[in-house]
C-alpha positions as CSV (number, residue, x, y, z in Angstrom):
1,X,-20.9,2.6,-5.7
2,X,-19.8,4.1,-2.8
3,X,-15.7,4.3,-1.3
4,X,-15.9,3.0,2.5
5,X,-13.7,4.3,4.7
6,X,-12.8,1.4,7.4
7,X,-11.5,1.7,11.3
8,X,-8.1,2.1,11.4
9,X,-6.5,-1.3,13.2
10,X,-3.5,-2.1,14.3
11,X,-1.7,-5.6,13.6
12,X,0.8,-8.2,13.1
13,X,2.6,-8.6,9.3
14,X,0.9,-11.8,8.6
15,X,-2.3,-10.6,9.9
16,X,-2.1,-7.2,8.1
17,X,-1.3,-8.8,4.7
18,X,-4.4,-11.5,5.0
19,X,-6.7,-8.5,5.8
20,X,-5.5,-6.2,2.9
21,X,-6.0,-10.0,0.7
22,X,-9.4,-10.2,2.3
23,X,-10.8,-7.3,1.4
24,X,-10.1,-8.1,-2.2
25,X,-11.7,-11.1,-1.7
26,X,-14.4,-11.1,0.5
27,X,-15.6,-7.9,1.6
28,X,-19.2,-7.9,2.8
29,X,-19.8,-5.1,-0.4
30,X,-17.8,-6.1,-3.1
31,X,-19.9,-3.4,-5.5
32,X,-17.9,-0.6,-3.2
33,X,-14.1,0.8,-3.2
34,X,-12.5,0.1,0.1
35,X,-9.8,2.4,2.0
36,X,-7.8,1.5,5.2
37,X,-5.3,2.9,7.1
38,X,-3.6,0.5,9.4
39,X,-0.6,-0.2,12.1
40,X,1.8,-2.7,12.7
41,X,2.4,-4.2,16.7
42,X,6.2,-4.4,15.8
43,X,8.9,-3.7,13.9
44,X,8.2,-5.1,10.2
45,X,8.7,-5.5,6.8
46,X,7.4,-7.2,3.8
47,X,8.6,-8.1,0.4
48,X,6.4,-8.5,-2.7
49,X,4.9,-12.3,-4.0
50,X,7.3,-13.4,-6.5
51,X,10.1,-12.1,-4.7
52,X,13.5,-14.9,-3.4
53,X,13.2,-15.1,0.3
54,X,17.3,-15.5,0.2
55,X,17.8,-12.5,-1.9
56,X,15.3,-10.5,1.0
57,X,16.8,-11.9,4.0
58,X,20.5,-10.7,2.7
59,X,19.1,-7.3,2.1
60,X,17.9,-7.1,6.1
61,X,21.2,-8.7,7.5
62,X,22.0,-6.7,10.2
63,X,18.5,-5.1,11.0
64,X,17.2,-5.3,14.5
65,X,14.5,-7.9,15.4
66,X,11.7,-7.4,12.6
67,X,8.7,-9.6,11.4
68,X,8.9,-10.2,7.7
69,X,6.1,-11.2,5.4
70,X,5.4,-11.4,1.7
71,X,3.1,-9.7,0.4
72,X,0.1,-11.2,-2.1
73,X,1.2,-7.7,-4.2
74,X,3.9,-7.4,-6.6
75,X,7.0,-4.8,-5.6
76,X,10.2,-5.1,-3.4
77,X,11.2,-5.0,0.1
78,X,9.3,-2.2,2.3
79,X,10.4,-1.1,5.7
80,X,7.4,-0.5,7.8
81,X,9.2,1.2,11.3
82,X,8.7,4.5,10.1
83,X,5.7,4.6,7.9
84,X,1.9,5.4,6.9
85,X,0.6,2.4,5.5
86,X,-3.0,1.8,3.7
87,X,-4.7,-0.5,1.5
88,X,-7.4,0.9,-1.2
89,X,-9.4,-1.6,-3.2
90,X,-11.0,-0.7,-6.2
91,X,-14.0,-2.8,-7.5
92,X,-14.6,-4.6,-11.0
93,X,-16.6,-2.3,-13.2
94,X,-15.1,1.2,-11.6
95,X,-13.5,2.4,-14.3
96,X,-9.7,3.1,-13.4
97,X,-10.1,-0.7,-12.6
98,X,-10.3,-1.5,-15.9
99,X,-7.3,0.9,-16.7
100,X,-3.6,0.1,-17.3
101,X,-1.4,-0.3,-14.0
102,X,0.6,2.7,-14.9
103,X,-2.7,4.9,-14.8
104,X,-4.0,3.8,-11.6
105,X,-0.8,4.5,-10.0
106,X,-0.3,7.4,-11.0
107,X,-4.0,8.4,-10.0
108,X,-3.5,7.4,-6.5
109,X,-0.2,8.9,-6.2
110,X,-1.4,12.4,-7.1
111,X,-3.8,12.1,-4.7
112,X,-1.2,11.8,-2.2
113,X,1.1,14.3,-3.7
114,X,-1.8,17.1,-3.7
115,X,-2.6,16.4,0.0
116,X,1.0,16.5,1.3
117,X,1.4,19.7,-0.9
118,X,-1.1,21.5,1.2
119,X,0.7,20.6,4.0
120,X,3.4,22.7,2.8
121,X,5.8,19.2,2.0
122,X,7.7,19.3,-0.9
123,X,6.3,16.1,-3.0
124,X,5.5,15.7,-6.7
125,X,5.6,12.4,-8.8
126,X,8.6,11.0,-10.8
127,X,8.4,11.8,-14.5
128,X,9.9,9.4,-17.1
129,X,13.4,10.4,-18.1
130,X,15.3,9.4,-21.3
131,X,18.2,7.5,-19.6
132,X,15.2,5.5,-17.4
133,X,16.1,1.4,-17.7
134,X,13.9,-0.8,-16.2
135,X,15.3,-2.8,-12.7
136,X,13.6,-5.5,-11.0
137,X,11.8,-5.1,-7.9
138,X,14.7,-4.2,-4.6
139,X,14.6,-2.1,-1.6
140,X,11.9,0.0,-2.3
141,X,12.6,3.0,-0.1
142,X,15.5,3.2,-2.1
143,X,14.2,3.4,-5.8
144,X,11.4,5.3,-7.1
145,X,9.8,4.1,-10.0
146,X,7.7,6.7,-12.6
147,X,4.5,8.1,-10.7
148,X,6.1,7.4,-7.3
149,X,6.2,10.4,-5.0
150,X,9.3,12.0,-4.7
151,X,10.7,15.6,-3.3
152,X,11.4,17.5,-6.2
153,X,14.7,18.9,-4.6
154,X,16.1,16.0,-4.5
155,X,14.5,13.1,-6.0
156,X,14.1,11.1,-2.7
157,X,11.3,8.6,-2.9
158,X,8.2,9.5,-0.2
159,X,5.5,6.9,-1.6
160,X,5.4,3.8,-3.1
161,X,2.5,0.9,-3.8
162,X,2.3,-2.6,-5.0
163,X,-0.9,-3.6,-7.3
164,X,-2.5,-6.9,-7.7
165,X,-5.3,-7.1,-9.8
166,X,-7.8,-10.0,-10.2
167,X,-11.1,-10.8,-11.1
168,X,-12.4,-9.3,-7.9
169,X,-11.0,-5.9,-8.7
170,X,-7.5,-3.8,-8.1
171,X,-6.1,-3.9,-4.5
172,X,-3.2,-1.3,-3.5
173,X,-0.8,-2.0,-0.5
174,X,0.8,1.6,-0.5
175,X,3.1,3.1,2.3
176,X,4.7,7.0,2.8
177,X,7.6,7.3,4.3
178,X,7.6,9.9,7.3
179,X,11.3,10.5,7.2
180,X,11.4,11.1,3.7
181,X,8.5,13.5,3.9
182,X,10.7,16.3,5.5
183,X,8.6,18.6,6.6
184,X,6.1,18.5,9.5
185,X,2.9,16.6,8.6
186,X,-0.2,16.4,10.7
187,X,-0.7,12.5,9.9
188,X,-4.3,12.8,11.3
189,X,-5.4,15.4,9.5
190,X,-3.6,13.6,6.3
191,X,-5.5,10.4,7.0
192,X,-8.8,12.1,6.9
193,X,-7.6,14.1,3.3
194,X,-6.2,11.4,1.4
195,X,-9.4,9.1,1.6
196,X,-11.3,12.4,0.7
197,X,-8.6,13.2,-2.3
198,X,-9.3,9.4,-3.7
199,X,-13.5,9.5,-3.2
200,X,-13.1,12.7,-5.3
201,X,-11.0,11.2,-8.1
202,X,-13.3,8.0,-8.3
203,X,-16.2,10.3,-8.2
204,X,-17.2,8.3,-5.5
205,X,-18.6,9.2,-2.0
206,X,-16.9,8.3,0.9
207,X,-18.8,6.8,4.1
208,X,-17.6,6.2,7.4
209,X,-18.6,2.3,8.1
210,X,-18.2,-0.2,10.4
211,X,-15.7,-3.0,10.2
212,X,-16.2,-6.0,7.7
213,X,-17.7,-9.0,9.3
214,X,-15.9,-11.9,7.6
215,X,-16.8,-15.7,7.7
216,X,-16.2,-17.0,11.2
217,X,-12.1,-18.5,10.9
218,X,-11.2,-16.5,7.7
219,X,-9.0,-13.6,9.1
220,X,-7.6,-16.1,11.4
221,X,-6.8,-18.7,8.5
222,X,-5.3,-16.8,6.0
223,X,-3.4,-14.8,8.8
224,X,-1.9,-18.4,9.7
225,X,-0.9,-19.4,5.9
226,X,0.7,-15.5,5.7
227,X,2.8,-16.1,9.1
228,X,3.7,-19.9,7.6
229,X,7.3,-20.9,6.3
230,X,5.4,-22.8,3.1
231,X,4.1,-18.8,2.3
232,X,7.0,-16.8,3.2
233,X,9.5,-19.3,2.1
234,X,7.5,-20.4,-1.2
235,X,10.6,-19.1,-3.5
């Protein structure tokens, strides 16, 4: 088992969210971990799968022109103007896939924590506190949840993810937010650290590899039932 380290690409919502799907689903090498970094053509953002479209559109009332998709991941509403968005997929049999959610999250937001730390940013992870009481899923720039990645000064949330976990394996839609950060980041030299900070906490080796090669019309047909009303309208 290897962790392959994909192109970076640059897309639509819809299209982003079916590739992030596929590569749960149908990646080529479904023995290895999986790591993108990706873009998005336009202003964006996407809410998580059991999420009320209603509730959603009421938070972004107001907001300039945006595309807005949900998400086949769990979470609340993420804005993506501003931020540095991956996916990381974890295979069946590796063994923080078979561990609890709460574990795995917290693995991968150390991760990120230690490499923004030797930027010099100010980012640890949120610790449980006695007067914590569970809230559903909202705006989630807004709320950090334990193990997200926060400043320590001030509690601000920098990272957050949404998990979905199946019988292919464990798929994380994660994002950083630059302004929250607060403190000059070389984002290149991040993106080659923080695939480099997961391979080593997997006790994997990472690989430089060439795009996926999916069935001919897959991308393009889930990217259509993603960008659908019946999909972003299904509750």
């Amino acid at each position: 088992m290897r962790l392959d380290l994909l192109p970076e690409r640059t897309g639509g919502a819809a299209e982003n969210m079916a590739v992030d799907f596929l590569l749960l689903q149908r990646y080529p090498h479904p023995e290895n971990a999986r790591f993108r970094h990706y873009g998005w053509h336009r202003p964006s953002f996407t809410f998580g799968y059991s999420q009320k479209i209603a509730w959603v559109r009421g938070q972004l009332a107001g907001s300039e022109p945006y595309e807005l998709c949900r998400r086949p991941t769990g979470g609340g509403v993420v804005d993506h103007r501003d931020d540095w968005t991956y996916a990381f997929v974890i295979p069946r049999g590796h063994a923080l896939e078979e561990s609890r959610a709460a574990e795995s999250y917290r693995v991968v937001h150390e991760a990120i924590a230690a490499c923004l730390r030797d930027q010099g940013a100010d980012a640890v992870l949120r610790r449980p506190a006695p007067d914590d009481m569970p809230h559903g899923p909202g705006l989630c720039g807004e709320l950090a949840e334990i193990h997200d990645v926060v400043r320590s000064r001030d509690g601000v949330k920098i990272a957050g993810a949404a998990q979905k976990r199946n019988k292919h394996g464990l798929l994380f839609q994660g994002y950083l937010s630059r302004g929250a950060v607060g403190a000059a980041v070389d984002w290149d030299r991040f993106g080659e650290a923080l695939p480099a900070a997961l391979a080593a906490a997997l006790a994997l080796e990472a690989e430089a590899v060439p795009w996926p090669e999916f069935n001919e019309g897959e991308v393009e047909g889930l990217t259509e039932r993603y960008g659908s009303p019946e999909w972003l309208e299904y509750r």
